[in-house]
GUMI-439253 format. One record per atom (N, C-alpha, C): x, y, z. Coordinates in nm, 3 decimals, m for minus. Example, Ala and Ser with C-alpha at 12.3 -4.5 7.8 and 13.67 -1.06 7.14 Angstrom:
% residues 2
1.319/m0.569/0.780 $
1.230/m0.450/0.780 $
1.320/m0.330/0.780 $
1.285/m0.225/0.708 $
1.367/m0.106/0.714 $
1.290/0.003/0.787 $
***
This chain:
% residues 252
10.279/10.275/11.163 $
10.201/10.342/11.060 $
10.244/10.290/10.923 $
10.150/10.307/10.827 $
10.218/10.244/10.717 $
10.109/10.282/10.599 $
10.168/10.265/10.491 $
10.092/10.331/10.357 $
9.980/10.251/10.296 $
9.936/10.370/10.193 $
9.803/10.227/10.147 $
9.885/10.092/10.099 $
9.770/9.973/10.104 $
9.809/9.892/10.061 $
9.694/9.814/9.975 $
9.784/9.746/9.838 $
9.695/9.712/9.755 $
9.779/9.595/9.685 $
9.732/9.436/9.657 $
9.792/9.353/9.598 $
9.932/9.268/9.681 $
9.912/9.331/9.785 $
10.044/9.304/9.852 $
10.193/9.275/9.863 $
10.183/9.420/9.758 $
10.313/9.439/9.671 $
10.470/9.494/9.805 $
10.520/9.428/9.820 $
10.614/9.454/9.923 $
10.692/9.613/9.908 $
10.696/9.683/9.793 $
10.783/9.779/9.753 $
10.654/9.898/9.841 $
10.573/9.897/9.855 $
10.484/10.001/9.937 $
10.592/10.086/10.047 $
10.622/9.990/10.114 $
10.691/10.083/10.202 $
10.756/10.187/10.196 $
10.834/10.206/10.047 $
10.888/10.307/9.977 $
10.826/10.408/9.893 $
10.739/10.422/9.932 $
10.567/10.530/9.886 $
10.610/10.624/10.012 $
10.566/10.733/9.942 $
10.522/10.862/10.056 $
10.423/10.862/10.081 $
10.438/10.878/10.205 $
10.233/10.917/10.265 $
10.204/11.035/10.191 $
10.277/11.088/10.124 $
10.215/11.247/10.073 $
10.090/11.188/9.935 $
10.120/11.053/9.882 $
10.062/10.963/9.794 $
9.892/10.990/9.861 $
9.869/10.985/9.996 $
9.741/10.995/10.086 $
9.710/11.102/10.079 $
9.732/11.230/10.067 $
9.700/11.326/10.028 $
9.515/11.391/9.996 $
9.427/11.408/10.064 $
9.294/11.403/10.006 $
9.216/11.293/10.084 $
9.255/11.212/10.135 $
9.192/11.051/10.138 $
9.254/10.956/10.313 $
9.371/11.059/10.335 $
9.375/10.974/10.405 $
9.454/11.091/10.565 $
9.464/11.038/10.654 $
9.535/11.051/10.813 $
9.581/10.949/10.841 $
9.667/11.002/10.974 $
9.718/10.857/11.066 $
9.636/10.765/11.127 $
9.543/10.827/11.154 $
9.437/10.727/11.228 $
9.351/10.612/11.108 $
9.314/10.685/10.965 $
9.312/10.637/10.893 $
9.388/10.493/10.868 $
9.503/10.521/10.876 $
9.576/10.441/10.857 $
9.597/10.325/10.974 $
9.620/10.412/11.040 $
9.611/10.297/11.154 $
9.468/10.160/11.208 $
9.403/10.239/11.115 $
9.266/10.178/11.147 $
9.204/10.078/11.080 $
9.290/10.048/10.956 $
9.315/9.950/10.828 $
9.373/9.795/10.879 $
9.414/9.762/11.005 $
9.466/9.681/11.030 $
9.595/9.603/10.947 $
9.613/9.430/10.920 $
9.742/9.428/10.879 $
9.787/9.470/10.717 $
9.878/9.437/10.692 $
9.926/9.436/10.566 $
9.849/9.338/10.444 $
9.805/9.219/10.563 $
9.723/9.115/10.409 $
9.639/9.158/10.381 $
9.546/9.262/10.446 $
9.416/9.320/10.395 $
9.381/9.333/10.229 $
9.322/9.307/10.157 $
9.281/9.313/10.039 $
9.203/9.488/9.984 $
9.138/9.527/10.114 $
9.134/9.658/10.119 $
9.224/9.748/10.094 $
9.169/9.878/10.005 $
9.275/10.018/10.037 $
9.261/10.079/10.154 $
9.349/10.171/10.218 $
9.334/10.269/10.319 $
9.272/10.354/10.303 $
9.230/10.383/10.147 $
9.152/10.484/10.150 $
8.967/10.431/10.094 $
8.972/10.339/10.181 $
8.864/10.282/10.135 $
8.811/10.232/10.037 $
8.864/10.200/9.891 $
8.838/10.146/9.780 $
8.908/10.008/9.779 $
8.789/9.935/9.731 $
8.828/9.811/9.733 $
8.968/9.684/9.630 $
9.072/9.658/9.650 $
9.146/9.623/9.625 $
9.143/9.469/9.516 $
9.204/9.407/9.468 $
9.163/9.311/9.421 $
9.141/9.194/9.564 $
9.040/9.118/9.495 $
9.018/9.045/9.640 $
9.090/8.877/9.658 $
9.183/8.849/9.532 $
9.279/8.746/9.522 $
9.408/8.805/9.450 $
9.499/8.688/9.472 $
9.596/8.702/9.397 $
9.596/8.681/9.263 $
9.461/8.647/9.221 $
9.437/8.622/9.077 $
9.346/8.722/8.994 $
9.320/8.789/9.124 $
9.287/8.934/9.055 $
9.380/9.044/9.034 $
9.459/8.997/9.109 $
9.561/9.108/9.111 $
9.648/9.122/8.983 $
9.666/8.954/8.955 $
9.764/8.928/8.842 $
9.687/8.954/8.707 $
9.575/9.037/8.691 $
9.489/9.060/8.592 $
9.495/9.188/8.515 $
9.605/9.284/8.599 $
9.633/9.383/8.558 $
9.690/9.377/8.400 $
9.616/9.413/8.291 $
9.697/9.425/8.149 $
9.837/9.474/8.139 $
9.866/9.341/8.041 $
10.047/9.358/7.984 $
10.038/9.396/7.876 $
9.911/9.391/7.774 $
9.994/9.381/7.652 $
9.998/9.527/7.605 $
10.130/9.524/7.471 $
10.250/9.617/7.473 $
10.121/9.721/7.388 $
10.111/9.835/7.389 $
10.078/9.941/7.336 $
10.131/10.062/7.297 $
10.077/10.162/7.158 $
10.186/10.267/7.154 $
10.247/10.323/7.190 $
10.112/10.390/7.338 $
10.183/10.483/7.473 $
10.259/10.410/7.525 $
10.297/10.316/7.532 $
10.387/10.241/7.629 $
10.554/10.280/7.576 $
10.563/10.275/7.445 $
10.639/10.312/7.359 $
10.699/10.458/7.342 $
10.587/10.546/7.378 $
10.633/10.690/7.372 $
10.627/10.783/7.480 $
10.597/10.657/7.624 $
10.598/10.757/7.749 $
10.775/10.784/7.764 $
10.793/10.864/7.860 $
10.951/10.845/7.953 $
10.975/10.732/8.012 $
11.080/10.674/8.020 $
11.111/10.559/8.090 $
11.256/10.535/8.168 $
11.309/10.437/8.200 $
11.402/10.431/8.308 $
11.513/10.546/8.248 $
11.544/10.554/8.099 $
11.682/10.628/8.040 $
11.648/10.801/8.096 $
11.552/10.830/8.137 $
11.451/10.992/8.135 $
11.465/11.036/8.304 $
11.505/10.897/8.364 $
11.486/10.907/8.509 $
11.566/11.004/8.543 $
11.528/11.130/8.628 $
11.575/11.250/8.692 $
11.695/11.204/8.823 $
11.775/11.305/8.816 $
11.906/11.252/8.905 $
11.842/11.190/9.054 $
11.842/11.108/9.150 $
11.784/11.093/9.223 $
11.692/11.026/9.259 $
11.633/10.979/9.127 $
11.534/10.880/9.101 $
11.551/10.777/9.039 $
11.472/10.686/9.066 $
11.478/10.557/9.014 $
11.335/10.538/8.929 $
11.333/10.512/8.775 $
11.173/10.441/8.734 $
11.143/10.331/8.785 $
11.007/10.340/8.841 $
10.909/10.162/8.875 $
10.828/10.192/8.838 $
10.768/10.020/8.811 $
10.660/9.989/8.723 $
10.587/10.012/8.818 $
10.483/10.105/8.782 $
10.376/10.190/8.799 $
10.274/10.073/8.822 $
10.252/10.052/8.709 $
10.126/9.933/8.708 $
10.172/9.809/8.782 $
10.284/9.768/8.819 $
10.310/9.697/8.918 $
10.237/9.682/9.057 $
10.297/9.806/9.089 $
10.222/9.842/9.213 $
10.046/9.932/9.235 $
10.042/9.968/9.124 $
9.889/10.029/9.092 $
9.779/9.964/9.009 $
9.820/9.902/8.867 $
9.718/9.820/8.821 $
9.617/9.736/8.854 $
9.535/9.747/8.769 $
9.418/9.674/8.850 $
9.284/9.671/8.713 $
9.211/9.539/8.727 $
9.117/9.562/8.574 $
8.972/9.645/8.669 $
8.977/9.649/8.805 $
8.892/9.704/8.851 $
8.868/9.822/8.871 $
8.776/9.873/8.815 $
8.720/10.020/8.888 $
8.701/10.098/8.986 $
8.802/10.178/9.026 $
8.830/10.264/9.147 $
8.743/10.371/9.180 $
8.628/10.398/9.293 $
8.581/10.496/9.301 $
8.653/10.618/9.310 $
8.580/10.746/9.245 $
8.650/10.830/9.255 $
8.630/10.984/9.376 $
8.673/11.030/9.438 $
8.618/11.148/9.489 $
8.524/11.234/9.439 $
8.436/11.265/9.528 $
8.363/11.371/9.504 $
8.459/11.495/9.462 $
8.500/11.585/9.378 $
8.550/11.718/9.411 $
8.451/11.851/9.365 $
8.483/11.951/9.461 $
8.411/12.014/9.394 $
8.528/12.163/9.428 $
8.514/12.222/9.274 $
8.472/12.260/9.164 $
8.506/12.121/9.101 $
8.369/12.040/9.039 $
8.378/11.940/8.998 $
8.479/11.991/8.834 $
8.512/12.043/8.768 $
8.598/12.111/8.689 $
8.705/12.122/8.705 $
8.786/12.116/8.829 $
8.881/12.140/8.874 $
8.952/12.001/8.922 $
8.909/11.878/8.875 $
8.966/11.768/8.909 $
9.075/11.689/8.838 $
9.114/11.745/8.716 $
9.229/11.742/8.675 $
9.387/11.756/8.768 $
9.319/11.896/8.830 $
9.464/11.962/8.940 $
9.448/11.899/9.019 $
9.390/11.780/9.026 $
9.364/11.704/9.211 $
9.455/11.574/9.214 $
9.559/11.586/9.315 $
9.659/11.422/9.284 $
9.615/11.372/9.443 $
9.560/11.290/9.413 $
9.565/11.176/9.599 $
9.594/11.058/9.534 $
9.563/10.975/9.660 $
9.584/10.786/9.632 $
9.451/10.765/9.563 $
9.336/10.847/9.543 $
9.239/10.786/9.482 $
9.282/10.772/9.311 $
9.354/10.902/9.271 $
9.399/10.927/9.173 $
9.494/10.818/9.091 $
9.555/10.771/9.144 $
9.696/10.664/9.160 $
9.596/10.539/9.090 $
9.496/10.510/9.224 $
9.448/10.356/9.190 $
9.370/10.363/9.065 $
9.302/10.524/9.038 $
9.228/10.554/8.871 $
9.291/10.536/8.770 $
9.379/10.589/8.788 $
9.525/10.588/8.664 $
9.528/10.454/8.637 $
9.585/10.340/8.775 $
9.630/10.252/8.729 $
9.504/10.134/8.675 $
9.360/10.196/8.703 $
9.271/10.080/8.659 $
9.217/10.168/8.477 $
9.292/10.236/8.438 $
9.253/10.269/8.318 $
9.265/10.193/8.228 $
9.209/10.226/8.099 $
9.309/10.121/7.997 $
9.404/10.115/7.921 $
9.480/10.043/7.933 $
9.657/10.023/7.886 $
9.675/10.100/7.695 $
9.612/10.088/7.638 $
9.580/10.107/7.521 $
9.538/10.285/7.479 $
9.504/10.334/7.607 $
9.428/10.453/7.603 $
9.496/10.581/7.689 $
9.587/10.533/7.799 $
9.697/10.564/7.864 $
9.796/10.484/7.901 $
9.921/10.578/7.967 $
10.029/10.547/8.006 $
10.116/10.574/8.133 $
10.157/10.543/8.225 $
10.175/10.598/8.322 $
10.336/10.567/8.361 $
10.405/10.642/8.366 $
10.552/10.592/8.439 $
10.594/10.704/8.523 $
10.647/10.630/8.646 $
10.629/10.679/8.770 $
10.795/10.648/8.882 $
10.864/10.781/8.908 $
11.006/10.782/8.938 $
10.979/10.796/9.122 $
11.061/10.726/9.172 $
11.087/10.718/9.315 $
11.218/10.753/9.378 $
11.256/10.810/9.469 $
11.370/10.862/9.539 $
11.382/10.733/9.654 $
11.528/10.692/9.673 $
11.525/10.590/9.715 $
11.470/10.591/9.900 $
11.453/10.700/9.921 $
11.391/10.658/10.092 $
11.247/10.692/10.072 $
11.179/10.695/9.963 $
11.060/10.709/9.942 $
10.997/10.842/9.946 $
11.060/10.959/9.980 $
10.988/11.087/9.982 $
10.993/11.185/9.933 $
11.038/11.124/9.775 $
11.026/11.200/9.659 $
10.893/11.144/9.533 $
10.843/11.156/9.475 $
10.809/11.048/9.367 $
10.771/11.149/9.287 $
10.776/11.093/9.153 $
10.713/11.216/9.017 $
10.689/11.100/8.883 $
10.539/11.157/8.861 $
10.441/11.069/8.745 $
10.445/11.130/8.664 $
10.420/11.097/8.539 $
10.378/11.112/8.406 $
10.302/11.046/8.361 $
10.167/11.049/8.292 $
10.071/11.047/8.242 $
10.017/11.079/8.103 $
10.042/11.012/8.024 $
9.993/11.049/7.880 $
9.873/11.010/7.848 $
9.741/11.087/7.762 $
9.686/11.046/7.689 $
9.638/11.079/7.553 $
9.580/10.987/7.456 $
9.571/10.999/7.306 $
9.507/11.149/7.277 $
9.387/11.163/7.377 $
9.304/11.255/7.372 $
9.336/11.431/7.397 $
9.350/11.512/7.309 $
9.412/11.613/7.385 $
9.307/11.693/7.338 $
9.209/11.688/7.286 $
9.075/11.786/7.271 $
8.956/11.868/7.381 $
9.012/11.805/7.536 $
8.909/11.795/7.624 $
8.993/12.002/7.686 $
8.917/12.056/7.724 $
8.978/12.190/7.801 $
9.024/12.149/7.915 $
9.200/12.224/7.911 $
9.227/12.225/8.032 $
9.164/12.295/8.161 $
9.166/12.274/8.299 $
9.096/12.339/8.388 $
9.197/12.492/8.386 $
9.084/12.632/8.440 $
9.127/12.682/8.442 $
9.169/12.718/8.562 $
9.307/12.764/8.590 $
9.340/12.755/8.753 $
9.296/12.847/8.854 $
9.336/12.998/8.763 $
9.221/13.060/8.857 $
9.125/13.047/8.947 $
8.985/12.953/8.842 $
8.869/12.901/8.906 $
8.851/12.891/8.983 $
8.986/12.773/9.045 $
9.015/12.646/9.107 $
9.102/12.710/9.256 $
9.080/12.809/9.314 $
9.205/12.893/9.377 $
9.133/12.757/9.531 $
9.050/12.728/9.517 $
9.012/12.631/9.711 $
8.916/12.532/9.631 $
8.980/12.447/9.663 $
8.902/12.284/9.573 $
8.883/12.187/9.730 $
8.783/12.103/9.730 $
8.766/12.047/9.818 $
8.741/11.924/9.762 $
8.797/11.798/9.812 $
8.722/11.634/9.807 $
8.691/11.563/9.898 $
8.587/11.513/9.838 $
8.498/11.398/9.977 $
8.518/11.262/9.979 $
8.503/11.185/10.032 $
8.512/11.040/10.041 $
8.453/10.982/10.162 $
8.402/10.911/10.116 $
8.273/10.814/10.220 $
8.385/10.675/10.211 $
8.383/10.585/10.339 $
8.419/10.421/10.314 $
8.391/10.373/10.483 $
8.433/10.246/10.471 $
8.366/10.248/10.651 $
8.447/10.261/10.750 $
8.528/10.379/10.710 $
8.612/10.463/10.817 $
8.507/10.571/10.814 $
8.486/10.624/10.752 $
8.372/10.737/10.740 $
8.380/10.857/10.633 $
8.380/10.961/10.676 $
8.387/11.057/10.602 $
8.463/11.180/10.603 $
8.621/11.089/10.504 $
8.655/11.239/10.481 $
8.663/11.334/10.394 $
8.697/11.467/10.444 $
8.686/11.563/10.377 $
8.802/11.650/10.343 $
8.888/11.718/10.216 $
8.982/11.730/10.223 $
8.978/11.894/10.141 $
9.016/11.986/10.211 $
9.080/12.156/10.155 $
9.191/12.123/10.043 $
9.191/12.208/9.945 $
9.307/12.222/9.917 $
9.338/12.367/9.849 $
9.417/12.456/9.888 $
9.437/12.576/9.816 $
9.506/12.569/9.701 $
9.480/12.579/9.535 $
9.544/12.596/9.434 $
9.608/12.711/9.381 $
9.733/12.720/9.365 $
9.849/12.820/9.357 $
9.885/12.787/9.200 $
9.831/12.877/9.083 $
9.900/12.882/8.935 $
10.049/12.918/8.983 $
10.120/12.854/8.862 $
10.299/12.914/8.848 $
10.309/12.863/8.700 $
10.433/12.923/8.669 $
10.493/12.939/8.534 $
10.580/12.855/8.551 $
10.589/12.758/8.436 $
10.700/12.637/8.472 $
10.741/12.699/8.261 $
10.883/12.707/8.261 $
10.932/12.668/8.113 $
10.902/12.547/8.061 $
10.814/12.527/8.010 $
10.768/12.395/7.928 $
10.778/12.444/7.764 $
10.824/12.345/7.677 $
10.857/12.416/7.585 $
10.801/12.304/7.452 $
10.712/12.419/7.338 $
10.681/12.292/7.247 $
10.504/12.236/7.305 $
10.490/12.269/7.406 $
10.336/12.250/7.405 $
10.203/12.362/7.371 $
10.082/12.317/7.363 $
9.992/12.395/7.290 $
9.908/12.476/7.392 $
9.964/12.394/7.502 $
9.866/12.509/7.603 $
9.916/12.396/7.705 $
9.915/12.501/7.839 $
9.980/12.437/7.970 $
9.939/12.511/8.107 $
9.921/12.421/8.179 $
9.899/12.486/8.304 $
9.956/12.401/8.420 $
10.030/12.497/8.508 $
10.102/12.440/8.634 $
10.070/12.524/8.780 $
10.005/12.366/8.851 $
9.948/12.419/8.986 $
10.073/12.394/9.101 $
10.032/12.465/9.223 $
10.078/12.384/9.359 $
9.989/12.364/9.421 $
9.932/12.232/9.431 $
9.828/12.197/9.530 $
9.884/12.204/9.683 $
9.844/12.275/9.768 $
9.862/12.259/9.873 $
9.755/12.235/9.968 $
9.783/12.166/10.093 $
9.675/12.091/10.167 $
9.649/12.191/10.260 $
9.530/12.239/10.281 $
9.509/12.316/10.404 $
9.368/12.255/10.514 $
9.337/12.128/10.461 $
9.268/12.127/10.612 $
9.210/11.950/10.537 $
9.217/11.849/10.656 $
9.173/11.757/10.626 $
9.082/11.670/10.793 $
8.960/11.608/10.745 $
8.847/11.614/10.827 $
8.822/11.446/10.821 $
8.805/11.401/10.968 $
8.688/11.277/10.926 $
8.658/11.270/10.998 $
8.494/11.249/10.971 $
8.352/11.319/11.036 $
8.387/11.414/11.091 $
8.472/11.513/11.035 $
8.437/11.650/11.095 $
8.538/11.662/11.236 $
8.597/11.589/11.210 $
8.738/11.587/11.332 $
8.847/11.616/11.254 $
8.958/11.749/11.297 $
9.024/11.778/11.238 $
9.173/11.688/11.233 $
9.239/11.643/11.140 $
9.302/11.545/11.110 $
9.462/11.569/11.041 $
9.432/11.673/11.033 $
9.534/11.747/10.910 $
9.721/11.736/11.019 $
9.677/11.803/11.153 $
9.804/11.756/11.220 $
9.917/11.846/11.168 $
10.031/11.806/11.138 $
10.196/11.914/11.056 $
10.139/11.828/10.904 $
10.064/11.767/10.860 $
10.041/11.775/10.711 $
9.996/11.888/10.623 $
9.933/11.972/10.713 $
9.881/12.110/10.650 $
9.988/12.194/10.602 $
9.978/12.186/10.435 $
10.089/12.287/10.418 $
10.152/12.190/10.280 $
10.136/12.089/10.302 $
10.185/11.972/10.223 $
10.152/12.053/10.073 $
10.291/11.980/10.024 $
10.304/12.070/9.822 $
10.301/11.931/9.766 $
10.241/11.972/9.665 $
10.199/11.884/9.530 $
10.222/11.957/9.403 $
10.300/11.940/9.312 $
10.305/11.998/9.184 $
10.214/11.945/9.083 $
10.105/11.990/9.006 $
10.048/11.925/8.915 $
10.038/12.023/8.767 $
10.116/11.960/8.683 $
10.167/12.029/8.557 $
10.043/11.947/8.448 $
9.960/12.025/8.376 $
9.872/11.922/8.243 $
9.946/12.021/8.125 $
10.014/11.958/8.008 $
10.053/12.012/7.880 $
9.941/11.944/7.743 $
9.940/12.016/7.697 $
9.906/11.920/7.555 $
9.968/12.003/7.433 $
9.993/11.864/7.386 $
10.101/11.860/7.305 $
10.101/11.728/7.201 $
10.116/11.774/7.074 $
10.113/11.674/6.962 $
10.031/11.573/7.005 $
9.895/11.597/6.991 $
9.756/11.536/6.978 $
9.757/11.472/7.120 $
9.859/11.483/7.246 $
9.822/11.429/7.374 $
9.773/11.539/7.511 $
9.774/11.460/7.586 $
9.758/11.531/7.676 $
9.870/11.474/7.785 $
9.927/11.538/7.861 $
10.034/11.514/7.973 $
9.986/11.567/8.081 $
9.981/11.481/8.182 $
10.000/11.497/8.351 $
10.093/11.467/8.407 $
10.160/11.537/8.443 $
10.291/11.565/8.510 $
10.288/11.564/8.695 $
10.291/11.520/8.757 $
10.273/11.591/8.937 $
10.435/11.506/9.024 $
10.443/11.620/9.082 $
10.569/11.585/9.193 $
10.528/11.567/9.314 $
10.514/11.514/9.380 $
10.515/11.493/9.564 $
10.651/11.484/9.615 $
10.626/11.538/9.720 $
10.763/11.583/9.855 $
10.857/11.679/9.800 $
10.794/11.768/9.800 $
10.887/11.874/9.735 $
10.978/11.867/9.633 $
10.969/11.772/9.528 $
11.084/11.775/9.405 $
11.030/11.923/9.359 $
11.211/11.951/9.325 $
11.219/12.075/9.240 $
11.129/12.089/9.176 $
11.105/12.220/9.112 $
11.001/12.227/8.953 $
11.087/12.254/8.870 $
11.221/12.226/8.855 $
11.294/12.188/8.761 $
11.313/12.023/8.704 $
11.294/11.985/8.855 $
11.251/11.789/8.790 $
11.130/11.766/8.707 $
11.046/11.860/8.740 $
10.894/11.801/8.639 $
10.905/11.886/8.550 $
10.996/11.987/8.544 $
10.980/12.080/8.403 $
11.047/11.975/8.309 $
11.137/11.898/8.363 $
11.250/11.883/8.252 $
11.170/11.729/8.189 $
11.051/11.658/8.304 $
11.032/11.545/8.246 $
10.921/11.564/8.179 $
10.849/11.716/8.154 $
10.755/11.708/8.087 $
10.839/11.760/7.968 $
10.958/11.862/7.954 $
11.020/11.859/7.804 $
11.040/11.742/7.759 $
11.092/11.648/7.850 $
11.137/11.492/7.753 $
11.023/11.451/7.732 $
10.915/11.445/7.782 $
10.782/11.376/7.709 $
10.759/11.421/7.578 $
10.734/11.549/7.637 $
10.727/11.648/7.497 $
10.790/11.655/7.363 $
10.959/11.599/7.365 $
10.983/11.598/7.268 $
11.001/11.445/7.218 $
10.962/11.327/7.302 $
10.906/11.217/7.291 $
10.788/11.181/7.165 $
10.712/11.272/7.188 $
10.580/11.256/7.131 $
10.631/11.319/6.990 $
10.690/11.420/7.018 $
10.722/11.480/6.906 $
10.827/11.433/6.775 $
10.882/11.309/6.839 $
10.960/11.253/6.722 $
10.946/11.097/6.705 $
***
C-alpha cells in the first residue's frame, strides 16, 4: 500500500495516509498501480513530465518571509518544503462539498495539491512532519483576511464528492467546534474533523479509518488569514502554539 503520489518525489513515503482523508481507501490506493505513475491517487492529474514538475514557482515573496519556518518547528517535528513535495503551476480539481460554505474546515489530499498549485505571491504554506510519518501539521497564510469565516455550528455533518476513473467517492465527516487559546487574533475558529463514513460507488470503504481526527484551526489576524490543521492526532497544544507564533509573526 502506499500514499498519493505526485512528481515522484521519494520523501512520500513519510506522509500519513490520514493526508487521504475525503478522497481516498486502500483499494483506492491499491488500484493506482506503480510509483512512476504521473497520476494522483486521488484522481487529479499530476504533472505529466519532469519538466512540469520542475515548474513549480521559486521566486522569494513576502509570505514566504513571514510564514513559520524550520526555527518554529514543534518538538517532534521536522519543517519540509511543502512545495517540494506539493507544488505544481497546475490546477487541481477540487471536491464537491456540501455545505458548500463549510469548505474551509475540510483538509484531504485534494486540499494539499490546491494549496500547493496556488500562487506563491498570494500564499504561503509550511508544513512540519514527525519522523515515522504519522504526525504532520500545516500552516497556511493569506494576504486576504476580509472573506467570513465558516460558521461551525452550520457545518456539524459536511460531506465531499469526487468523481476520477476509480469512480465515485463519497466522504462523511462530523464537525466538532473547540476552544483552542489563540491569542492576538480577530476572530477564530477551531474544528475536529472527524471521518465517519467513506464510499466508492456506494461500497462502504471507511474500514478502522472511521473515527480518524483532523484539527482545523482558521485565525485572522493582522490583515491575514491563517489555516492551521494537525493530522494523526498532534496535540492541540502543537497547533495552538504554531498558530501563536504565526500570529505574532505577522504581528512584528
Amino acid at each position: 500500500m502506499r500514499t498519493p503520489h505526485r512528481q515522484g518525489h521519494t520523501r512520500w513515503t513519510k506522509l500519513p495516509l490520514v493526508f487521504a482523508v475525503g478522497t481516498l481507501s486502500a483499494a483506492m490506493l491499491a488500484a493506482c498501480g506503480s510509483d512512476t505513475t504521473t497520476d494522483t491517487t486521488d484522481g487529479s492529474a499530476g504533472p505529466s513530465s519532469p519538466a512540469a514538475a520542475s515548474a513549480t514557482p521559486t521566486t522569494t515573496d513576502a509570505l514566504s518571509g513571514r510564514i513559520v519556518g524550520a526555527e518554529d518547528a514543534p518538538e517532534g517535528l521536522t519543517h519540509e518544503d511543502f512545495y517540494a513535495m506539493f507544488g505544481s503551476t497546475e490546477e487541481t480539481p477540487k471536491d464537491t462539498i456540501n455545505p458548500p460554505e463549510c469548505e474551509p474546515l475540510i483538509f484531504d489530499s485534494h486540499t494539499m495539491f490546491n494549496w500547493g498549485s496556488q500562487a506563491r505571491g498570494t500564499t504561503a504554506v509550511s508544513m512540519y512532519n514527525s519522523a515515522d510519518g504519522d504526525q504532520t501539521a500545516f500552516i497556511k497564510i493569506e494576504e486576504d483576511a476580509a472573506r467570513p469565516v465558516p460558521d461551525a455550528g452550520a457545518c456539524a455533518t459536511v460531506t465531499t464528492e469526487n468523481t476520477s476513473t476509480l469512480g465515485t467517492s463519497r466522504t462523511t465527516y462530523a464537525i466538532a467546534p473547540k476552544e483552542l487559546p489563540i491569542e492576538g487574533a480577530d476572530t477564530v475558529v477551531a474544528v475536529d474533523q472527524n471521518l465517519q463514513g467513506l464510499t466508492l460507488d456506494d461500497a462502504d470503504m471507511s474500514g478502522a479509518r472511521a473515527g480518524e481526527r483532523t484539527t482545523v484551526v482558521i485565525a485572522q489576524a493582522h490583515g491575514h488569514t491563517i489555516t492551521a490543521v494537525g493530522t494523526g492526532d498532534i496535540p492541540d497544544q502543537v497547533i495552538t502554539d504554531l498558530v501563536n507564533k504565526q500570529i505574532h509573526k505577522l504581528a512584528s
